[in-house]
LUMRO-60058 format. One line per 8 residues: number of its first residue (from 0); their letters; for each residue x, y negated, z of N, C-alpha, C. Coordinates in steps of 0.001 Angstrom, whole numbers. Each point is the difference from the previous one (the first is absolute). Layout:
LUMRO-60058
NUM = a = X,Y,Z,X,Y,Z,X,Y,Z | ...
***
This chain:
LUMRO-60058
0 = xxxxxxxx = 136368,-74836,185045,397,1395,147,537,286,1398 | 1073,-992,389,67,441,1044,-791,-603,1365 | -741,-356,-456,-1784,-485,1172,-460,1837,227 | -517,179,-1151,-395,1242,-366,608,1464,609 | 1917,-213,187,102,1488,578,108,-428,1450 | 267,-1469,637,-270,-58,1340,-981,536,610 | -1332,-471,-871,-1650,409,594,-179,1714,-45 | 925,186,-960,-97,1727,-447,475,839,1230
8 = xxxxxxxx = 1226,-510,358,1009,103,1062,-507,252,1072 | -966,-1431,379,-1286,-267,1325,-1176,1127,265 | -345,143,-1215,-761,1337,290,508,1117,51 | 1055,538,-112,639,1000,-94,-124,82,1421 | 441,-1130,753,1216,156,1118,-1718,-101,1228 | -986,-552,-610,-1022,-36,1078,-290,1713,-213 | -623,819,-1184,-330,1015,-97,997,1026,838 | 752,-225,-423,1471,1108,1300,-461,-186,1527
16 = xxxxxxxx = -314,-1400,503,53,-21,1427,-1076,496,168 | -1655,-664,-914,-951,907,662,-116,1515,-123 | 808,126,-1082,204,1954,-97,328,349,1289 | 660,-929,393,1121,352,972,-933,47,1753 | -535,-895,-376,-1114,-492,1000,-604,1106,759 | -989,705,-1300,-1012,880,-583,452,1811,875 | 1703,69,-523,124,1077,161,633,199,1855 | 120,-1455,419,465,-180,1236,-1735,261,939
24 = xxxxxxxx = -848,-333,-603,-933,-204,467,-813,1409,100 | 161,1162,-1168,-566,855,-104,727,1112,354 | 1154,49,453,1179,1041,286,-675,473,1361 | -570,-691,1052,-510,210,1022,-761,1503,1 | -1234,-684,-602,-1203,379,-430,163,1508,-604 | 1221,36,-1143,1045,1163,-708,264,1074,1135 | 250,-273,573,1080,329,1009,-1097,654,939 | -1340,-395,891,-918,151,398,-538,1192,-516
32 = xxxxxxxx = 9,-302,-1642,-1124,1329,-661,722,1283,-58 | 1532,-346,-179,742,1085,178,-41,973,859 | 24,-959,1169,-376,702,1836,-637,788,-291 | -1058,-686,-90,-1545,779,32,-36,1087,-869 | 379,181,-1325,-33,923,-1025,1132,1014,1007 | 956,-178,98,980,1032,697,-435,549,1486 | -1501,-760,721,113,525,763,-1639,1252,-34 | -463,-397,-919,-923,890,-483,388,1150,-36
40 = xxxxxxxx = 996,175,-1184,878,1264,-85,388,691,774 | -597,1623,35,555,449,1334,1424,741,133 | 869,-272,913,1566,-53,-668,160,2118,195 | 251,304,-557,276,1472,-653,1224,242,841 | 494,913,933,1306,255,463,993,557,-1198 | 1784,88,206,836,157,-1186,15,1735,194 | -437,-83,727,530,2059,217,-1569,403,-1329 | -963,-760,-133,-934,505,-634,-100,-645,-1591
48 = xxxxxxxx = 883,-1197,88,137,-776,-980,1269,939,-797 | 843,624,551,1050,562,-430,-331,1464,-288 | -903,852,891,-539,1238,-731,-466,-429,-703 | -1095,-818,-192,-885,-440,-1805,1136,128,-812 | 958,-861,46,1012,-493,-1071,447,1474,-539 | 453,1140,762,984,921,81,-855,995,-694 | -1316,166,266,-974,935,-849,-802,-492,-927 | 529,-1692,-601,-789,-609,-854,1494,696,-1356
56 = xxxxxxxx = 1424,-315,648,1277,599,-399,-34,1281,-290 | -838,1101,479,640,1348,-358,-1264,163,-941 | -812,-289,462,-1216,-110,-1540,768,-369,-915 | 490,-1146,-284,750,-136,-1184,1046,1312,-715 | 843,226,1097,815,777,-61,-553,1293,-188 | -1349,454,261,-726,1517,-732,-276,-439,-1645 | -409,-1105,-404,-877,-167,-1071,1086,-245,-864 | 1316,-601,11,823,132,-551,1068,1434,-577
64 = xxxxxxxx = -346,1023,1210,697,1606,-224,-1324,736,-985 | -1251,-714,142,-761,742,-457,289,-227,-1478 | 113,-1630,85,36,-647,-1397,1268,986,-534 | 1257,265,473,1285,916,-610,-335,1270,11 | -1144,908,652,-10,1016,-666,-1087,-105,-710 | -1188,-815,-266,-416,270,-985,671,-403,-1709 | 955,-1303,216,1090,46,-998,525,842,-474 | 583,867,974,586,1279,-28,-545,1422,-920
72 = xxxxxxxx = -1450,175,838,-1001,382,-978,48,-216,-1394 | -145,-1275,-226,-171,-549,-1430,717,577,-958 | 1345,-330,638,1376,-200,-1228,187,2138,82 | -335,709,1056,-66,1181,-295,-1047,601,-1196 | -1086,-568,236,-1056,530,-1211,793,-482,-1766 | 238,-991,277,980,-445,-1170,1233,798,-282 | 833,353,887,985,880,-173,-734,1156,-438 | -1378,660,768,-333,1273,-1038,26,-228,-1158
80 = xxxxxxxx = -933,-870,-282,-489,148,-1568,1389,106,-208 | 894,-1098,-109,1554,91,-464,519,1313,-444 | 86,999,1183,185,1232,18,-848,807,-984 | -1569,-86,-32,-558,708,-936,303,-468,-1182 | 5,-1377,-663,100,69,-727,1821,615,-876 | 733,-555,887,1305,697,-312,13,1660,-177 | -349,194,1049,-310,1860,-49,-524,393,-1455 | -1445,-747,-115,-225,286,-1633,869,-118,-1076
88 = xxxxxxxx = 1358,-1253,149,268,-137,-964,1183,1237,-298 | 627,669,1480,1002,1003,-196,-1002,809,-498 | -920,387,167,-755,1745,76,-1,-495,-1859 | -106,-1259,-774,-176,-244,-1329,993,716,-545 | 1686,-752,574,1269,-129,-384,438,1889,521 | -333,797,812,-342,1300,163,-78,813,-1520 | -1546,-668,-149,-586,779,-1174,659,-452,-1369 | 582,-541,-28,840,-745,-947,1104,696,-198
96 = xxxxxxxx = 684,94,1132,1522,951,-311,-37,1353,105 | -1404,1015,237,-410,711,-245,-154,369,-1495 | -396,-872,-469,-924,-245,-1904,1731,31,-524 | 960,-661,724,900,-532,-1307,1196,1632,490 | 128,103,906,535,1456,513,-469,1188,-1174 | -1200,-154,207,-456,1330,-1404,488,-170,-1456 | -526,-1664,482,701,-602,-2080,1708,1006,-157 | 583,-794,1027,1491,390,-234,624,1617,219
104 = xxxxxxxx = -1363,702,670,137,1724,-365,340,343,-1052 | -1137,-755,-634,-719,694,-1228,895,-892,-858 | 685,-1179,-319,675,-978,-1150,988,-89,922 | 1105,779,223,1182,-467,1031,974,-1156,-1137 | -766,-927,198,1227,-738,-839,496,-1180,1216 | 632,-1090,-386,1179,-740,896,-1320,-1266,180 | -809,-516,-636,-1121,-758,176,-970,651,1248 | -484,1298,-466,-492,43,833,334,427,1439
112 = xxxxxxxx = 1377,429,405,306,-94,1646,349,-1185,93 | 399,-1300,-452,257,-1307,164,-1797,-498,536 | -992,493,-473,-1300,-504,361,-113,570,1080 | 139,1725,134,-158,607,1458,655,-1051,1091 | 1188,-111,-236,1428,-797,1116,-1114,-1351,389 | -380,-851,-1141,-467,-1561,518,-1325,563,373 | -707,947,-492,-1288,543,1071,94,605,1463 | 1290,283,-43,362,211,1290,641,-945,1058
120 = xxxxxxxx = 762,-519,-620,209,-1665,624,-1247,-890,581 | -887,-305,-1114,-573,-891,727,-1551,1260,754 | 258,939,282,-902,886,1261,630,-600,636 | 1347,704,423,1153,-434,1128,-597,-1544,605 | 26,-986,-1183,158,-998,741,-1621,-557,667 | -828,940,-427,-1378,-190,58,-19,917,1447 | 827,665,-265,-198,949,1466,346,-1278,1270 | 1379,-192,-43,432,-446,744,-655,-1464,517
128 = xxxxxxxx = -870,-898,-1253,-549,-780,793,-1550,247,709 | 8,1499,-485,-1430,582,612,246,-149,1785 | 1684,564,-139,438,390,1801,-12,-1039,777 | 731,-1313,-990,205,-937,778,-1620,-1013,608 | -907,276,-911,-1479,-241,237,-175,339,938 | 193,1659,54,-444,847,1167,310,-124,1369 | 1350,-798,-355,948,-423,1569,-674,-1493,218 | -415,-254,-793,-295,-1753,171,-1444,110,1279
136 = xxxxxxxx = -850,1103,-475,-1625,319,137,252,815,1381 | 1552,400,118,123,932,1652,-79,-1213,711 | 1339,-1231,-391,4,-1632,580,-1183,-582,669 | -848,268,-1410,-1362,-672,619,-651,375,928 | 54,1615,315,-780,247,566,521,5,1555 | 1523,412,183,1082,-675,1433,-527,-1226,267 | -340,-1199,-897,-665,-1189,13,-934,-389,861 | -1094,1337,-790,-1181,-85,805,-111,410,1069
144 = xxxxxxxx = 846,1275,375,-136,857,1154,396,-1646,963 | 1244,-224,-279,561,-954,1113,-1401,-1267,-326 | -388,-754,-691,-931,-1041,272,-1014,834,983 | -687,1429,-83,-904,507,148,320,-79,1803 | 1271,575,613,959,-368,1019,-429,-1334,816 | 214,-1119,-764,418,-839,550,-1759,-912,230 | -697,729,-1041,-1346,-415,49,-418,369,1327 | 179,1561,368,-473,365,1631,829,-1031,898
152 = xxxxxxxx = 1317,266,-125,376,-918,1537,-510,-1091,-12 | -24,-1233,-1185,-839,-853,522,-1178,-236,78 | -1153,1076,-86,-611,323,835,-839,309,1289 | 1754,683,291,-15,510,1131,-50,-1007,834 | 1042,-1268,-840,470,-1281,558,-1588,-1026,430 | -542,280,-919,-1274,-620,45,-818,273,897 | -239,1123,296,-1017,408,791,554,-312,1628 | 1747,314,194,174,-694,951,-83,-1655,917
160 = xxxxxxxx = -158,-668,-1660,-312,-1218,334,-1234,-649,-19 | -485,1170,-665,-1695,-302,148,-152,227,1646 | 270,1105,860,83,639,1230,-153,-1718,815 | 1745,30,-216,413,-1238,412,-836,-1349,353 | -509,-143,-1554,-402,-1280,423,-1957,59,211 | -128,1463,-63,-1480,459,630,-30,-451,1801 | 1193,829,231,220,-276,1662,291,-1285,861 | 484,-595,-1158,195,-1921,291,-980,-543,265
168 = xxxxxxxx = -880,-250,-1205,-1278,-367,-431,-992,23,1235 | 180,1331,557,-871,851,935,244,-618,1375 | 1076,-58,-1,809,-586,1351,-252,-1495,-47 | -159,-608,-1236,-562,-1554,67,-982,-404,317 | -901,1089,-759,-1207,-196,312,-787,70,1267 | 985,1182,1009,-222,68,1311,334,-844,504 | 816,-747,-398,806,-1270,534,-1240,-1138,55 | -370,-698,-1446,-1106,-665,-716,-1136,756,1471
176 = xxxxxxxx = -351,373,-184,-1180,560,1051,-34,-314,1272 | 1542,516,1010,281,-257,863,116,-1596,43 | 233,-934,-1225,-110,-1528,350,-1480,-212,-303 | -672,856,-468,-1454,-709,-294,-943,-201,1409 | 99,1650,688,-364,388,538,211,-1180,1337 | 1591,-381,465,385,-1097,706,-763,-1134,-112 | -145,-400,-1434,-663,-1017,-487,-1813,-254,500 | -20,1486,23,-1531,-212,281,-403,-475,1640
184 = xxxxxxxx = 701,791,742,200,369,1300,-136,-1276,294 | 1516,-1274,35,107,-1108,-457,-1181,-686,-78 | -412,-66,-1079,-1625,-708,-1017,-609,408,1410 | -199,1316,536,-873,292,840,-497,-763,1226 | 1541,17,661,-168,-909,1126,399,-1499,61 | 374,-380,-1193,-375,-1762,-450,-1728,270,-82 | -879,404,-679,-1111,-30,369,-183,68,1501 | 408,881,623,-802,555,1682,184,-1454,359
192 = xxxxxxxx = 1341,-517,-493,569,-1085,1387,-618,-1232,-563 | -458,-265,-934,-697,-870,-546,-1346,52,196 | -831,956,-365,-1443,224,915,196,13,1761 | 766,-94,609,276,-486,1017,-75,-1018,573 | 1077,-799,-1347,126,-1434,600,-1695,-671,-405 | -533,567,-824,-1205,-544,-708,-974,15,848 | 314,1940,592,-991,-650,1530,444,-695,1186 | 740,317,-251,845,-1255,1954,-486,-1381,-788
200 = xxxxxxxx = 295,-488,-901,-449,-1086,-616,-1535,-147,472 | -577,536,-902,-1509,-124,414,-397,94,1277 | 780,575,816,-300,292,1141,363,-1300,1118 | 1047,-896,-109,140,-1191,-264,-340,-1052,85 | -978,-32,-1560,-833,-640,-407,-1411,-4,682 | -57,1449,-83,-940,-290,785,-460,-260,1571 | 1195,158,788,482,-307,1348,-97,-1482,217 | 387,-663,-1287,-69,-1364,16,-1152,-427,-145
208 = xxxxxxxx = -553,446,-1247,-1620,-620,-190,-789,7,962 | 72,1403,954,-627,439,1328,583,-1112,1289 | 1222,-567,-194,421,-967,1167,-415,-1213,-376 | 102,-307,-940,-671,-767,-1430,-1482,-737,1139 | -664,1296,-285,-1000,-214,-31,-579,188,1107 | 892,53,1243,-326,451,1814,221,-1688,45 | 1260,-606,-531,277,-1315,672,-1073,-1155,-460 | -629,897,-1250,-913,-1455,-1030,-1046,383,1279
216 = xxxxxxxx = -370,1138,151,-1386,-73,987,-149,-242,1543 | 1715,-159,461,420,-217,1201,244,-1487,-29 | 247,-1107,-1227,119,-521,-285,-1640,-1023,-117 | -1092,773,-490,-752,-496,-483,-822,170,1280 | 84,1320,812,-450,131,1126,538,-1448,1539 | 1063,189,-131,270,-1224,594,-268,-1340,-50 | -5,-468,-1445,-716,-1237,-495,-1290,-356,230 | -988,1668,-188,-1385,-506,271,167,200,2449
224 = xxxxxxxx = 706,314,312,-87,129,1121,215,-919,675 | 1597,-1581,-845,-503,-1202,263,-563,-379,-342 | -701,391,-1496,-1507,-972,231,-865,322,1108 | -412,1280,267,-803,-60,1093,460,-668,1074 | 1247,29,121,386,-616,1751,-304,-1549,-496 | 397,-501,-854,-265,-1364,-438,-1222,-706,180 | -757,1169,-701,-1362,-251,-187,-758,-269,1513 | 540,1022,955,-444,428,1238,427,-1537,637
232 = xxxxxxxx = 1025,465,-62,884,-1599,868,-935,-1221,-612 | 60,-166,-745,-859,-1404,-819,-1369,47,707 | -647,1123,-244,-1190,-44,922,-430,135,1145 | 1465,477,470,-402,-464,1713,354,-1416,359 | 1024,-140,-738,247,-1578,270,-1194,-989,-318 | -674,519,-814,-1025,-721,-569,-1406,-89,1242 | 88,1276,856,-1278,423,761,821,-425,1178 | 1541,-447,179,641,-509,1409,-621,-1393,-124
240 = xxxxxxxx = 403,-479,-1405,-743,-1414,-100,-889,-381,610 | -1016,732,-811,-1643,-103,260,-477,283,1201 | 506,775,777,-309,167,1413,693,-1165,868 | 1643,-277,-234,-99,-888,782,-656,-1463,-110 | -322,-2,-1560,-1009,-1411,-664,-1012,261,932 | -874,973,223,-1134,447,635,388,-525,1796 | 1185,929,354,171,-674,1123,-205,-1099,423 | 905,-945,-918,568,-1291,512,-1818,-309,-334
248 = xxxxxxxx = -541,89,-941,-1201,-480,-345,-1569,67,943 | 571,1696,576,-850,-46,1116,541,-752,1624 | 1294,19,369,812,-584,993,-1162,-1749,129 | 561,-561,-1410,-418,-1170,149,-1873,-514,-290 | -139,607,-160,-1988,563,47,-70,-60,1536 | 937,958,1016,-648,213,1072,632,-1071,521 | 1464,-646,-73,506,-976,593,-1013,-1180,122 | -620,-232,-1478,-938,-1243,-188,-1205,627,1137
256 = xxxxxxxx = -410,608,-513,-835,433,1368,-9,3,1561 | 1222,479,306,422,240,902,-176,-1952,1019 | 633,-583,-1129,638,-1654,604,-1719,-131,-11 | -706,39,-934,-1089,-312,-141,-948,146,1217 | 15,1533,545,-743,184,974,543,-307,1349 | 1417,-178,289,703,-86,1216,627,-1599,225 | -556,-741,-792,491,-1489,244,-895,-876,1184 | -1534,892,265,-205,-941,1617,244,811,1646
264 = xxxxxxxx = 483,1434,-405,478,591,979,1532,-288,-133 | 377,-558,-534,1345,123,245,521,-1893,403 | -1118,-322,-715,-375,-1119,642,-121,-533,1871 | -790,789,-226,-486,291,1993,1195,804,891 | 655,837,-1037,1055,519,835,1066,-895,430 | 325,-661,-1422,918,-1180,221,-517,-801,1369 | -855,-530,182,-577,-1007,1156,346,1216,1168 | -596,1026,-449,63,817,1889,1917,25,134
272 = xxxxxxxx = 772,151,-1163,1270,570,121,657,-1467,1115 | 142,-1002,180,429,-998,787,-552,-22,1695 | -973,153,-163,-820,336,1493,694,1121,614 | 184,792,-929,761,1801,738,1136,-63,227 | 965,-775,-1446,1118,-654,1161,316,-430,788 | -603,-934,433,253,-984,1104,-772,899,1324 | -763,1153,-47,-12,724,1091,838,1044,324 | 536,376,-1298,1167,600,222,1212,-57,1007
280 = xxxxxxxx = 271,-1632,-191,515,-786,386,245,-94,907 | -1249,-393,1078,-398,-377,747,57,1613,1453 | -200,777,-760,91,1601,409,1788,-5,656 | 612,-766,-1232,1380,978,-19,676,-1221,943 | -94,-1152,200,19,-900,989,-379,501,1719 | -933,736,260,-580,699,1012,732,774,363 | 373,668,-466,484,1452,-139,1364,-335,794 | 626,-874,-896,1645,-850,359,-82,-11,1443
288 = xxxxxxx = -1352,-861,474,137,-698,1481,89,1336,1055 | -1175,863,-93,-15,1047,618,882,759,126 | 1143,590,-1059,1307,431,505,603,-937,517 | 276,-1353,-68,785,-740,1081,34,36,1661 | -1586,488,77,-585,11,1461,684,969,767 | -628,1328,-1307,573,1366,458,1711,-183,337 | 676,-319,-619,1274,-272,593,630,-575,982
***
């Protein structure tokens, strides 16, 4: 048993925290929808919230004077009949002490003026609650006059607060307008300045794509321009080669030639070149003596 209310205990005490959890977790969220629901609502000013109230109040306050004089009404139609029927019952009690008046002409005995006397009594008293009817039915009708009174002023009251809260309303609504109207204006030029930025953007964009696309071809233009210089360079180097291959190739063609054809004249020159020295020689020896003479 007591295994049983520990474990009972345990769930109790887990169910509380995640309640607890749950409502910590969703109070946010609560709280959020609230915003939002309150800010939907469009908030009503108190000068217009308070004429409503004040002519939602004198409405009451007509339908209630109406409600007392038509009460009033009521309990008067009731007081007639009251009256008619009372009236009938004197005009009865009338003809009655009329009838017993003749009896006691004609039979003057002590019975019959004792019947005249209580036929006359209860007229009297038939009269008198005829009057007091009659005063009751004037009541009612002071009643009505005054409900009938009090029905116009508030009314009167009404229509002023109808006025009232017509001119509020009116004034809100100019109000409501004058913020819509802001609102639009607003809306208006968040669009202008936004189709703006949309074109400066694009404009931009496309400034870029256009530089974009000057540097890819200034880019691509340059690349093929070292290839050409590359290409150029490679092939002149290639035709510097070949020409000077050609050179050196013709150089030594004519060199071989050259030794070829000039090896027995140059031969013979060699032999004459020693002979010409030594007369040279022989000249510049001469020459020596003869200025010695001269001196």
């Amino acid at each position: 048993m007591a295994r049983a209310a520990k474990k009972a205990a345990s769930k109790r005490a887990t169910r509380k925290t995640t309640s607890k959890k749950t409502t910590a977790r969703k109070t946010p969220a609560a709280k959020t929808a609230a915003k939002k629901t309150t800010a939907k609502a469009p908030a009503v000013p108190k000068s217009v919230s308070n004429a409503e109230s004040k002519f939602k109040l004198q409405e009451k306050a007509v339908t209630q004077a109406e409600k007392k004089v038509a009460q009033a009404e009521a309990r008067l139609e009731r007081q007639k009949k009251k009256v008619d029927t009372e009236d009938g019952k004197l005009g009865k009690l009338r003809t009655d002490l009329a009838a017993r008046r003749d009896k006691a002409k004609k039979n003057a005995t002590a019975a019959a003026k004792r019947a005249v006397d209580t036929a006359r009594g209860k007229m009297n008293t038939q009269r008198l609650k005829l009057q007091d009817l009659r005063g009751e039915t004037k009541v009612i009708r002071a009643e009505i006059q005054a409900a009938k009174k009090v029905v116009t002023r508030e009314k009167k009251k009404l229509r002023t607060a109808q006025r009232n809260l017509s001119t509020k309303m009116r004034d809100y609504e100019r109000k409501l307008a004058k913020k819509a109207k802001v609102a639009q204006k607003k809306a208006e030029q968040k669009a202008k300045t936004a189709a703006r930025k949309a074109a400066a953007k694009k404009k931009s964009a496309a400034k870029k794509s256009s530089a974009r696309k000057s540097t890819a071809r200034k880019s691509t233009a340059s690349k093929s321009a070292a290839k050409k210089s590359a290409a150029k360079s490679t092939a002149r180097k290639s035709t510097a080669k070949k020409s000077t291959a050609r050179k050196t190739a013709a150089r030594k063609t004519t060199a071989r030639k050259s030794t070829a054809r000039k090896t027995p004249a140059r031969k013979t020159a060699a032999r004459k070149r020693p002979a010409a020295k030594k007369r040279t020689a022989s000249n510049a020896g001469g020459t020596n003596g003869n200025t010695g003479t001269q001196s």
